[in-house]
KEZALUM-551735 format. One line per 4 residues: their letters; for each residue z, y, x of C-alpha. Coordinates in steps of 0.001 Angstrom, whole numbers, plus 500000, padded with zeros to 6 digits. Each point is the difference from the previous one (the first is absolute). Example, Ala and Ser with C-alpha at 12.3 -4.5 7.8 and 13.67 -1.06 7.14 Angstrom:
as> 507800,495500,512300; 499340,503440,501370;
//
This chain:
xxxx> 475310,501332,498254; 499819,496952,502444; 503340,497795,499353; 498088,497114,502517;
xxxx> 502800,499473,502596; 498746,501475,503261; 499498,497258,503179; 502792,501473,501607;
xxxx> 502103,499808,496768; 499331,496126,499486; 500647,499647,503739; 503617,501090,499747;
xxxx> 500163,498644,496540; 499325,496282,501230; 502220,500917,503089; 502827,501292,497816;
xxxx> 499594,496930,497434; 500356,497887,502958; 503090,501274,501365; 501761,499856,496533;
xxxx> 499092,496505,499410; 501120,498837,503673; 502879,502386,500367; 501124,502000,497208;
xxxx> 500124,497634,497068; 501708,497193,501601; 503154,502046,500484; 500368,501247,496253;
xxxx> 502878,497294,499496; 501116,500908,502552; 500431,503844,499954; 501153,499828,496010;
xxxx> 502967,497699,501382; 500786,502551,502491; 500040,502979,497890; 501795,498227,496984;
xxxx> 503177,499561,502688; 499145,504070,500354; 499173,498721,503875; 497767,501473,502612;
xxxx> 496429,498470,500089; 499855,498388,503610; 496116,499617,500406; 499154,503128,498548;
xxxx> 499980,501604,503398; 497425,496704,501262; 497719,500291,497527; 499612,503591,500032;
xxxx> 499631,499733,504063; 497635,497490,498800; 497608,501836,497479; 500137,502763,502476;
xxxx> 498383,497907,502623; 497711,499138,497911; 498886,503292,498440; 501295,500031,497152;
xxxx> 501979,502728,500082; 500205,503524,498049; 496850,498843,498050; 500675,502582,497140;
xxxx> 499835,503225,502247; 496582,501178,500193; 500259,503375,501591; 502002,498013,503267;
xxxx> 499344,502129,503468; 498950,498365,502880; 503316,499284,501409; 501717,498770,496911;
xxxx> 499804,496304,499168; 498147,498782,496988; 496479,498430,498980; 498829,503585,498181;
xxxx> 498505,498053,497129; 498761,502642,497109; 501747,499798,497085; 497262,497687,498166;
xxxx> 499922,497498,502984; 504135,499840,499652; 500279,499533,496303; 498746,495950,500194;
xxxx> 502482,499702,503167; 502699,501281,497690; 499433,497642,497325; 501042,497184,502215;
xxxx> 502912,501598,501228; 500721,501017,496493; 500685,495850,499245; 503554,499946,501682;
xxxx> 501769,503259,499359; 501574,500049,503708; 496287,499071,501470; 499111,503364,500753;
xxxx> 503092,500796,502400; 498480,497830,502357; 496820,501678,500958; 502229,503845,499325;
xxxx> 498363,500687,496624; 503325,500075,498170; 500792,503055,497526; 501371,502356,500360;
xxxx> 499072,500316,503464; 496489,499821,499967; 499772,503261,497611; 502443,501276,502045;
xxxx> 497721,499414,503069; 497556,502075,498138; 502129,502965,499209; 500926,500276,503700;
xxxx> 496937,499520,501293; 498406,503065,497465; 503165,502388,500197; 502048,499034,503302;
xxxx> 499855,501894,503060; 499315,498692,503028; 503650,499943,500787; 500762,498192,497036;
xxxx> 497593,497420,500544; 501275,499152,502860; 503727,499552,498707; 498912,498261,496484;
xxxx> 496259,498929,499669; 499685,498138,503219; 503312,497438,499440; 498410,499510,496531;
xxxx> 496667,498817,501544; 501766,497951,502198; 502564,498677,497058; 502994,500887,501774;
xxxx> 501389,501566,497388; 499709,500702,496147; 500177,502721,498114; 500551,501189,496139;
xxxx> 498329,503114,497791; 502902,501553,498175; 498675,501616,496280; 501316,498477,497443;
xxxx> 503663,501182,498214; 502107,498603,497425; 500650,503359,498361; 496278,501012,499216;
xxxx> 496276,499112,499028; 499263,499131,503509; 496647,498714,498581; 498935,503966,500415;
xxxx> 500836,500492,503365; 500289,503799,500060; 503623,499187,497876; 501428,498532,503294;
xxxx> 503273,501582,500304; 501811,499361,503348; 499884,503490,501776; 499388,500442,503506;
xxxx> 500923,503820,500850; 499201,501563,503537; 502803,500957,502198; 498982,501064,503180;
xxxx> 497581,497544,501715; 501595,497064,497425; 500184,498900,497038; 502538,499006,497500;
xxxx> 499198,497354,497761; 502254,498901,496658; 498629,497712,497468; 500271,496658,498799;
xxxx> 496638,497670,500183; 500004,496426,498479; 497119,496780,499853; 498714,501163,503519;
xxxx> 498518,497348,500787; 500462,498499,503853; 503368,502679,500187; 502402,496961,499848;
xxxx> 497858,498037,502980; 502618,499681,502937; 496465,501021,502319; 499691,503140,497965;
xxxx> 500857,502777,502844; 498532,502891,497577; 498560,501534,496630; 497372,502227,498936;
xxxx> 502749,502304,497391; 498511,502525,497850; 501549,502498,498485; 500012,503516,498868;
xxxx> 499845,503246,502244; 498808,502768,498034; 501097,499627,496264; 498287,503201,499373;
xxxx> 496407,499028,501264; 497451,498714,497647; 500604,496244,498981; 497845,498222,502253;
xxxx> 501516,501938,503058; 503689,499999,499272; 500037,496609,502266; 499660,498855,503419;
xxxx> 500620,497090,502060; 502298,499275,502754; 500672,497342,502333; 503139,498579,499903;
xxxx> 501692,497508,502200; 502265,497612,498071; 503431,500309,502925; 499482,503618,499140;
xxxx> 503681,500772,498772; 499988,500443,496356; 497810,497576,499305; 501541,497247,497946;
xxxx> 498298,496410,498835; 501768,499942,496587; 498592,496403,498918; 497334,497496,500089;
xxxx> 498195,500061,496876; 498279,497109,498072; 496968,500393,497331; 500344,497523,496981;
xxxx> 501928,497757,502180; 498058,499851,502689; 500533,501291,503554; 497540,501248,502389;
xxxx> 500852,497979,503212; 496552,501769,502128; 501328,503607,499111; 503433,500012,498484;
xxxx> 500795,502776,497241; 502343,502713,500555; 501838,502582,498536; 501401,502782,502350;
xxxx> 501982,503494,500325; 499638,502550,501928; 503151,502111,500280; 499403,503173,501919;
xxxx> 497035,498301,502674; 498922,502401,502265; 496105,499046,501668; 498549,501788,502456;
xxxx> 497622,502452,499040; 497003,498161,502055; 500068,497057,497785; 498517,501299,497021;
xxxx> 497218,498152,499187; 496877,502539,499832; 501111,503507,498918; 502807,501335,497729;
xxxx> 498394,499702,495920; 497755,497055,501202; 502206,497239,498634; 497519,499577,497107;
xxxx> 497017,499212,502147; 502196,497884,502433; 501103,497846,497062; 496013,499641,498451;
xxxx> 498612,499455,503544; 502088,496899,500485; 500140,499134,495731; 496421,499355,499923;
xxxx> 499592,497155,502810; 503558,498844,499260; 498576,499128,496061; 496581,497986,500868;
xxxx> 501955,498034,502870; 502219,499002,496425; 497269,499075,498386; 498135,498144,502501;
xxxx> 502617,498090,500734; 500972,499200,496413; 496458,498657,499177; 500652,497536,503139;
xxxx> 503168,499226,497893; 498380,499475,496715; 497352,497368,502088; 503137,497744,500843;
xxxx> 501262,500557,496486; 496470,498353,498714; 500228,497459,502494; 503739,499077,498745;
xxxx> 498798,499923,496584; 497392,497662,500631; 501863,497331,501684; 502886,500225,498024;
xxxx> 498503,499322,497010; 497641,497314,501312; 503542,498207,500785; 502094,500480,496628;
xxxx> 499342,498143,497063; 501179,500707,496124; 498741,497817,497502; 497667,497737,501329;
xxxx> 498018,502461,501737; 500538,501878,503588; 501050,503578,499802; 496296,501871,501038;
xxxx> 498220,497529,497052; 501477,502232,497479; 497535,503181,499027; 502733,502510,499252;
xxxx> 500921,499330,504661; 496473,500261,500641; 499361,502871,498221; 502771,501719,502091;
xxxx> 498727,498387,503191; 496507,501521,499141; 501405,503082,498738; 501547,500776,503075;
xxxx> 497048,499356,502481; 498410,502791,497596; 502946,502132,500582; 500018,499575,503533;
xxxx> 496548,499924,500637; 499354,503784,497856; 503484,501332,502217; 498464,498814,503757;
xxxx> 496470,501808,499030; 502750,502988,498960; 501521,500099,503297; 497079,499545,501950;
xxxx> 498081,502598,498690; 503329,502443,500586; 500356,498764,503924; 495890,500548,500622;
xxxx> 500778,503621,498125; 502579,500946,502462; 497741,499060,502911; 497555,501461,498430;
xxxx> 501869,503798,498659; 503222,499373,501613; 503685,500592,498080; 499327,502804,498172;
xxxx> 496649,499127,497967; 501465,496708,499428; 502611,500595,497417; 498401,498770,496301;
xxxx> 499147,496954,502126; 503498,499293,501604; 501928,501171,496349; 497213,497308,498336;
xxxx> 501151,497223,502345; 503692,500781,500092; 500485,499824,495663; 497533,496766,499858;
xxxx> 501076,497865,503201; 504110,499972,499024; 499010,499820,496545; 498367,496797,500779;
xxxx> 502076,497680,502323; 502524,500597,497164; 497307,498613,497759; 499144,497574,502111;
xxxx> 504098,498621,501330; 500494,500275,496239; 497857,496868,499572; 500609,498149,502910;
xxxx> 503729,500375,499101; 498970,498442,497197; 497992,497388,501553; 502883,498804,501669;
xxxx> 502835,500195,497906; 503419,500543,500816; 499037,499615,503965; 497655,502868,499449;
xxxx> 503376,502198,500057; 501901,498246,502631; 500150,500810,503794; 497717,496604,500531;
xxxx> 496991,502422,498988; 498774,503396,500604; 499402,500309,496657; 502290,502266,498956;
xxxx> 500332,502199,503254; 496322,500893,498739; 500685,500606,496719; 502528,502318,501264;
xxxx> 498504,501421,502797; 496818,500616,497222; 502754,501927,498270; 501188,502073,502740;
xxxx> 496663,501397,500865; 499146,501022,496216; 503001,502670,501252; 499957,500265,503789;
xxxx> 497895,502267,502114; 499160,501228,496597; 500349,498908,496340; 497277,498850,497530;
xxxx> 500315,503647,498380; 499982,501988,502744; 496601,498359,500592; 498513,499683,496575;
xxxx> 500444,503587,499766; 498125,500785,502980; 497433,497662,498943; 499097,501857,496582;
xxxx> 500097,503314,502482; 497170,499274,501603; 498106,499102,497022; 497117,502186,498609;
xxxx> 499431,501412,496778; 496842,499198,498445; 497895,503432,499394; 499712,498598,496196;
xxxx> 502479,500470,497169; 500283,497171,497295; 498068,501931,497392; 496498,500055,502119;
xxxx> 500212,497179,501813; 496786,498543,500419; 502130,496553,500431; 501004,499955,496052;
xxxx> 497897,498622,497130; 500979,503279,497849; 502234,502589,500249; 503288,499622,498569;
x> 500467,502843,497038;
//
């Protein structure tokens, strides 16, 4: 394993650095004042125009065709890119690396017809639209997704959809123009092929936006949260997404990109974290000394480059494995990644909340948007348990039992 950052990859990572110093950063006033008044962000549109001029654009699709925009950087060469974008949480909207429509770009472009492509992929290349992935329900374990209980039942070339989905995230975007809904169409078939997935476009009548939804207080202004109905929606046949019983693989093929993108991002999180902690202290004082003299604030400082330092070998060892094997092979590495990344930018906002006091959980910091956000993802796209468990799956037994084992001073009587 080779974690060196190929020429290419430090090419675009110098030119993406570049671009958010000079033209992403300077805005972030700016864009929090806009979407505190719940207000349209007016330069979006430049900037993107921008970053697509300059090539930074789609940079975590590798498996782009020829025609589609994007850079095609492997999933190794992207993960460093993402950290930077991973600083500002509406950063990656610019360049169109946004969830959920970057695993949704994936899911089309493995399971959509050419048709479909067309209609849904290309406008989310071009980010004229958005788009949503609707699993999760308030009335089960959505963690397991074969429990998904909105039922789509065939009538004729249609069909009818009736469920209720909630924290979709990006469903509440006014942009969104359609979802990714699974649900069940065979009860009877085994568990992991009672589902499928269907395209559905949000002016579809039936379709209701319930609410916006906020997480600890917090409100995701890049991809708004949703809960929606869907009273009697009928879908043509045609959009199904792959075959009838696929829903399963639909949902994994998108899941597994859709949780290292997370967790690169939150590492670039946890760097600006560091940084805050650092210069904050440096600046306070409490008795007679500045904040960072004390050992008990450089022990978390130090602490946390550990942290971080053990979760960005993690991650990059999971994106060379999924150049390497692809999606499937890559599981125990994407599962390892997704409990110990979360796990520690909560560790790590913990402290620099406390760093900072009683700003640390104000809106003059990001402080605690990452502490929440760190708590989100222990649950989203997947909780810790869910995880875990599949973690201990794919460990071995040892061929020796406790009474022979050649490991053991003396065997116990």
């Amino acid at each position: 394993m080779d974690f060196d950052l190929s020429g290419r990859s430090e090419t675009w990572l110098e030119k993406l650095q570049a671009f958010f110093d000079q033209e992403v950063l300077p805005r972030h006033r700016a864009w929090l004042a806009h979407v505190d008044e719940g207000e349209a962000v007016p330069f979006m549109g430049d900037l993107q125009r921008k970053a697509r001029a300059a090539g930074l654009w789609n940079l975590g699709l590798p498996e782009l065709s020829d025609d589609e925009p994007g850079t095609r950087l492997s999933n190794l060469e992207y993960a460093p890119l993402a950290e930077i974008m991973g600083r500002l949480f509406w950063a990656p909207e610019v360049f169109n690396c946004q969830a959920p429509d970057v695993p949704n770009m994936i899911a089309l472009q493995n399971c959509a017809t050419s048709e479909q492509k067309v209609r849904w992929l290309q406008p989310l290349l071009e980010a004229k639209t958005r788009s949503a992935f609707g699993m999760t329900e308030p009335d089960v374990a959505s963690s397991d997704a074969t429990n998904v209980a909105t039922r789509m039942v065939r009538d004729g070339d249609d069909y009818i959809i009736n469920g209720r989905k909630w924290f979709i995230t990006g469903a509440a975007h006014p942009k969104c123009s359609f979802l990714i809904v699974m649900g069940v169409t065979d009860s009877d078939a085994d568990r992991t092929s009672r589902h499928s997935c269907i395209i559905v476009p949000m002016d579809t009548s039936g379709v209701r936006l319930v609410r916006r939804l906020r997480w600890m207080g917090c409100e995701d202004h890049v991809a708004p949260i949703g809960e929606l109905t869907f009273d009697n929606v009928r879908v043509p046949r045609a959009n199904l997404l792959g075959a009838e019983g696929e829903g399963f693989k639909v949902a994994q093929i998108r899941l597994g990109p859709a949780r290292i993108h997370h967790c690169m991002r939150s590492i670039g999180l946890c760097e600006l974290l560091i940084e805050l902690m650092m210069v904050r202290s440096s600046e306070r004082s409490a008795f007679g000394r500045t904040v960072i003299q004390y050992d008990t604030v450089q022990r978390w400082i130090a602490e946390s480059r550990v942290e971080l330092e053990q979760a960005r070998l993690l991650a990059y060892r999971c994106a060379w494995r999924l150049d390497q094997t692809g999606h499937q092979d890559a599981w125990r590495d994407v599962s390892l990644i997704k409990v110990a990344v979360p796990a520690m930018l909560q560790r790590i906002a913990d402290r620099a909340m406390q760093v900072f006091g009683a700003m640390g959980g104000s809106d003059d910091t990001p402080i605690h948007q990452a502490l929440a956000w760190g708590r989100l993802l222990r649950i989203g796209d997947g909780p810790d348990e869910v995880h875990l468990r599949q973690i201990f799956r794919m460990e071995s037994m040892p061929s020796w039992s406790i009474a022979n084992s050649p490991y053991l001073s003396a065997h116990p009587s």
